[in-house]
N, CA and C atoms as a LAMMPS dump frame, in Angstrom:
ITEM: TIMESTEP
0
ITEM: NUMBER OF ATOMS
234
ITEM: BOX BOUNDS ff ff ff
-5.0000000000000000e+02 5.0000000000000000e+02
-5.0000000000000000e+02 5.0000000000000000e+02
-5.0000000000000000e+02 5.0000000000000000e+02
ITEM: ATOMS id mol type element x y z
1 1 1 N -261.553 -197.763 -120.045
2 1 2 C -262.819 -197.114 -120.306
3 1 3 C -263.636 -197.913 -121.322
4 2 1 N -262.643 -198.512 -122.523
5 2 2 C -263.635 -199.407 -123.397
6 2 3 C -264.071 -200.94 -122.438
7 3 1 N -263.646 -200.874 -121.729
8 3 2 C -263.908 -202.14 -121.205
9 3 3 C -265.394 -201.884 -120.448
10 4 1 N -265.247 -201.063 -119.428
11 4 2 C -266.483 -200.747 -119.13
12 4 3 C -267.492 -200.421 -119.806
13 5 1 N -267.761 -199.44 -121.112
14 5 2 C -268.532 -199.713 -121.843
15 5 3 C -269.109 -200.636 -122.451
16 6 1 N -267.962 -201.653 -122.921
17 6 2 C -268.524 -203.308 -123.115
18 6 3 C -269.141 -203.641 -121.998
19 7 1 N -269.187 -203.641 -121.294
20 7 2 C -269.899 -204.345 -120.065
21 7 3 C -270.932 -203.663 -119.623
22 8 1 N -270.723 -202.62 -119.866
23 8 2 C -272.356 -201.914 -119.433
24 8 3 C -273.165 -202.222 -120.758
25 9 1 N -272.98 -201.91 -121.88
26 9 2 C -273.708 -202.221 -123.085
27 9 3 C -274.058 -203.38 -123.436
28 10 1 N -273.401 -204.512 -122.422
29 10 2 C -273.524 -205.874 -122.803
30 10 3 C -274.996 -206.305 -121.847
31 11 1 N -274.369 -205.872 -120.332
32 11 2 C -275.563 -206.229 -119.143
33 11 3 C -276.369 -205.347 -119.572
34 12 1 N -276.906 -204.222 -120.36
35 12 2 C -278.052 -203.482 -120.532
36 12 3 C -278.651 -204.542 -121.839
37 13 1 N -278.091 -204.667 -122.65
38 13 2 C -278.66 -205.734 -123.745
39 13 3 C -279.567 -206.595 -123.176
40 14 1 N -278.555 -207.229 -121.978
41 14 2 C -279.331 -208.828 -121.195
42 14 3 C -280.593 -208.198 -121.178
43 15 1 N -280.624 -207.467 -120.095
44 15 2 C -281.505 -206.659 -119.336
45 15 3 C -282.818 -206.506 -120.276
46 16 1 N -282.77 -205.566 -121.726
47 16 2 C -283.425 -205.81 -122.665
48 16 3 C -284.2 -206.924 -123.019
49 17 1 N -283.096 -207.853 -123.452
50 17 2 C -283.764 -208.855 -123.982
51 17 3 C -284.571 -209.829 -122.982
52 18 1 N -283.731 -209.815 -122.051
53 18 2 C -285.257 -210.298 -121.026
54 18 3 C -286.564 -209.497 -120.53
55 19 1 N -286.142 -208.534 -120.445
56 19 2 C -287.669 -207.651 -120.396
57 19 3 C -288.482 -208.145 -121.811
58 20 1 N -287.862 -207.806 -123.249
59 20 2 C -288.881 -208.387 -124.063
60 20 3 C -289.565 -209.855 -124.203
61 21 1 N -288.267 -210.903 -123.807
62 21 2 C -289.071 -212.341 -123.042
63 21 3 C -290.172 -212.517 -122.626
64 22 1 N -290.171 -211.534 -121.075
65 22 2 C -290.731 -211.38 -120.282
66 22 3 C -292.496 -210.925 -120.561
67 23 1 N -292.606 -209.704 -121.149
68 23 2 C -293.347 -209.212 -122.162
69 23 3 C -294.23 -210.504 -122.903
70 24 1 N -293.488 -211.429 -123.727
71 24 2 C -293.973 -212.211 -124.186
72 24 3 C -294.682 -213.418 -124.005
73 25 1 N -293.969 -213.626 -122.591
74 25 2 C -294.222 -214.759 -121.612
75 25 3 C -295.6 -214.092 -121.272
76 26 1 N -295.692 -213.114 -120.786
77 26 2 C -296.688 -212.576 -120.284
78 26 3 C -298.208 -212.647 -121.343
79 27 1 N -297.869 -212.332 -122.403
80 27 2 C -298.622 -212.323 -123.16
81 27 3 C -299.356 -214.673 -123.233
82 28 1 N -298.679 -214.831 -123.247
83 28 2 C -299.078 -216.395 -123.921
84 28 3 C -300.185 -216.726 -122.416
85 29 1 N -300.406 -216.36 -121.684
86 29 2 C -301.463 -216.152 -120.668
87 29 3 C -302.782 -216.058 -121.369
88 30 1 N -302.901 -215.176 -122.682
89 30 2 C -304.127 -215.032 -123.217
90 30 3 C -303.848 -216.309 -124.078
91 31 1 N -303.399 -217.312 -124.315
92 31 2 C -303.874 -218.521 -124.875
93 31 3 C -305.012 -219.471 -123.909
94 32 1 N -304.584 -219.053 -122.897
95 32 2 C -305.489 -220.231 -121.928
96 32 3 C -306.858 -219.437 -121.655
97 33 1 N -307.218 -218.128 -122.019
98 33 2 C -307.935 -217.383 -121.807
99 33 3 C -309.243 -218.021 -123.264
100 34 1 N -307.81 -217.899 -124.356
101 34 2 C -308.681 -218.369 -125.171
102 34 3 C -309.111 -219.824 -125.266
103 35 1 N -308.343 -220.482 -124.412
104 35 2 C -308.886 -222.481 -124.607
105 35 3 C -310.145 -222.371 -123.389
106 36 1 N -310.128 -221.419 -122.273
107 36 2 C -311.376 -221.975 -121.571
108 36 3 C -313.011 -221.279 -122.736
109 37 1 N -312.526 -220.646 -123.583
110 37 2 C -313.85 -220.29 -124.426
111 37 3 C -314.322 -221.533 -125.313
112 38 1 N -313.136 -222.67 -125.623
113 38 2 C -313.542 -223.34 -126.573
114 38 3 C -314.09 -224.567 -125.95
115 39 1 N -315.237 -225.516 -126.526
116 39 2 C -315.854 -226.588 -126.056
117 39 3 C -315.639 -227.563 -127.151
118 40 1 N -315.559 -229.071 -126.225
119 40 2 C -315.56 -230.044 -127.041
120 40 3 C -314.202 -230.051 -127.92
121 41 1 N -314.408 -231.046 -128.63
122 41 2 C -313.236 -231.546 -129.755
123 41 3 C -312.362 -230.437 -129.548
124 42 1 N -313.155 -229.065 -129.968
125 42 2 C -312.035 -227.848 -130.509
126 42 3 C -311.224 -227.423 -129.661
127 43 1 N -311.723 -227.852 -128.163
128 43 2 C -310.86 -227.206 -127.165
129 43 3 C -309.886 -229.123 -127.055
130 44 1 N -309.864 -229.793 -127.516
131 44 2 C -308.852 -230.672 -127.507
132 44 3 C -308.093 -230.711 -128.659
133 45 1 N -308.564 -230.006 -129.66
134 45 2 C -307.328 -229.82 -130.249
135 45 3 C -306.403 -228.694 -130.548
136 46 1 N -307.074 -227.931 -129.773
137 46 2 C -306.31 -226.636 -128.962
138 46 3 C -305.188 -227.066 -128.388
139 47 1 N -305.836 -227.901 -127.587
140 47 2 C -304.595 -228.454 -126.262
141 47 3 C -303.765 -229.563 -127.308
142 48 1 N -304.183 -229.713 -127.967
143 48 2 C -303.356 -230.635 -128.566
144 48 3 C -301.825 -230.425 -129.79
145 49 1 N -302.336 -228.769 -129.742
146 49 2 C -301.221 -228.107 -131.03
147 49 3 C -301.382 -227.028 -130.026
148 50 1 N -300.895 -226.602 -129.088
149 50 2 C -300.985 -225.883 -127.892
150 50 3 C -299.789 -224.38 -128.339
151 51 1 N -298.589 -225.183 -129.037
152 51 2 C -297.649 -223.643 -129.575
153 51 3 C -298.607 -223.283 -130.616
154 52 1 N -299.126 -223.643 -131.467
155 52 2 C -300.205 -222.982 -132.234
156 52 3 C -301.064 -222.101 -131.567
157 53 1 N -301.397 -222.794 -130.745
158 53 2 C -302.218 -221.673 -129.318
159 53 3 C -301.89 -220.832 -128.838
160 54 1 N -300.376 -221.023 -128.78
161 54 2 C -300.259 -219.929 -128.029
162 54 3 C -299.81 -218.48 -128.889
163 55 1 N -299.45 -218.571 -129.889
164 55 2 C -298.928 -218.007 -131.159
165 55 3 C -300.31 -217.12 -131.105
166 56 1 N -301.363 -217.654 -131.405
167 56 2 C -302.462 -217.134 -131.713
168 56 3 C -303.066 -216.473 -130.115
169 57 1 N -303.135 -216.929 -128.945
170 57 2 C -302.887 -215.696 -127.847
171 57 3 C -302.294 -214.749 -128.078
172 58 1 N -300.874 -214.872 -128.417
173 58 2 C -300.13 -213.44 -128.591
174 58 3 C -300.476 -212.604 -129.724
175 59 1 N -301.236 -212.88 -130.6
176 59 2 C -302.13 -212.076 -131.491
177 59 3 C -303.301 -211.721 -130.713
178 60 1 N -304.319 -212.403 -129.822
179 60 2 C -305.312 -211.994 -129.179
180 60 3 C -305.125 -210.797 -127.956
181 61 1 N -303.61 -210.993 -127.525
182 61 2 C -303.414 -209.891 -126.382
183 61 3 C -302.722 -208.486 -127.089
184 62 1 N -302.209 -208.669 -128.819
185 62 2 C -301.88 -207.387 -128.908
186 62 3 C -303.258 -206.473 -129.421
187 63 1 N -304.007 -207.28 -130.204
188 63 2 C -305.533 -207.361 -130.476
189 63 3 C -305.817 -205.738 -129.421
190 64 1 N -305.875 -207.013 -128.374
191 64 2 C -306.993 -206.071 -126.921
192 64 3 C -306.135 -205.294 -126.57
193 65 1 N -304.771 -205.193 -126.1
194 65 2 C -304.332 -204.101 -125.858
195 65 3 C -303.928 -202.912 -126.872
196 66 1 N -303.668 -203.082 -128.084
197 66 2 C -303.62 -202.075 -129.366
198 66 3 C -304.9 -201.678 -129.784
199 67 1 N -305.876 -202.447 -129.754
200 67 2 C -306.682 -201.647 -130.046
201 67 3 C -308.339 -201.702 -129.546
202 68 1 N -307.932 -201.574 -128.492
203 68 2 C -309.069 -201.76 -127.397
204 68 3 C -307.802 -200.443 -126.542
205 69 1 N -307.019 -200.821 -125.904
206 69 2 C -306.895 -199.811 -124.87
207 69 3 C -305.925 -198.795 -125.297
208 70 1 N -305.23 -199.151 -126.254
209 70 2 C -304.382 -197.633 -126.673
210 70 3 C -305.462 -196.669 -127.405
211 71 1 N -306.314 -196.688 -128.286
212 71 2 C -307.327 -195.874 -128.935
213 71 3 C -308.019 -195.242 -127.081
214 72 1 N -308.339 -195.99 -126.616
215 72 2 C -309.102 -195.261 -125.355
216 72 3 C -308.219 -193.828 -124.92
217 73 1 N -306.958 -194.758 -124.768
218 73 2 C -305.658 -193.457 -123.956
219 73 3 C -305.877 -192.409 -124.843
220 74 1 N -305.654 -192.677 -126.438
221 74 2 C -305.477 -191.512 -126.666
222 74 3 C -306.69 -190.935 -126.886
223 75 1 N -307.756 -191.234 -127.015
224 75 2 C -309.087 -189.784 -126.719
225 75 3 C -308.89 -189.501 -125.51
226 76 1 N -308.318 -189.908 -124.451
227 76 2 C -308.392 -189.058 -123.211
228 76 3 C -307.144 -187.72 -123.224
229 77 1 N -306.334 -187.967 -124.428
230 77 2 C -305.378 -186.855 -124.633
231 77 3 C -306.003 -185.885 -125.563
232 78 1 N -306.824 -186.474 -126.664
233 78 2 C -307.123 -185.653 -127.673
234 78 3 C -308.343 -184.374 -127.138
């Protein structure tokens, strides 16, 4: 019986931690969102320190989705 619990608690972990990956991966999408806004030099040195970029996407997509679309949801509850 402990054995199976190890193993279910282990493959649910995986499971976890790739969904939050996943999540994240998803998110670094809004880096390229943000390099087609930039012109000139700035958008080459965007591309040029690009994990910097993308670091700063994943601040731009919790941005818009925390607080751009969760505030919406909840006045439609309130």
């Amino acid at each position: 019986m402990l054995m199976l619990l190890i193993f279910v608690s282990r493959d649910l972990l995986v499971i976890a931690g790739v969904s939050i990956i996943c999540v994240f991966a998803g998110m670094f999408g809004f880096s390229f969102e943000l390099l087609s806004n930039l012109e000139g030099a700035l958008c080459f040195f965007a591309v040029l320190f690009f994990p910097i970029t993308m670091i700063i996407g994943v601040g731009v997509a919790f941005r818009e989705i925390f607080c751009d679309v969760v505030p919406n949801l909840c006045e439609e509850y309130w």
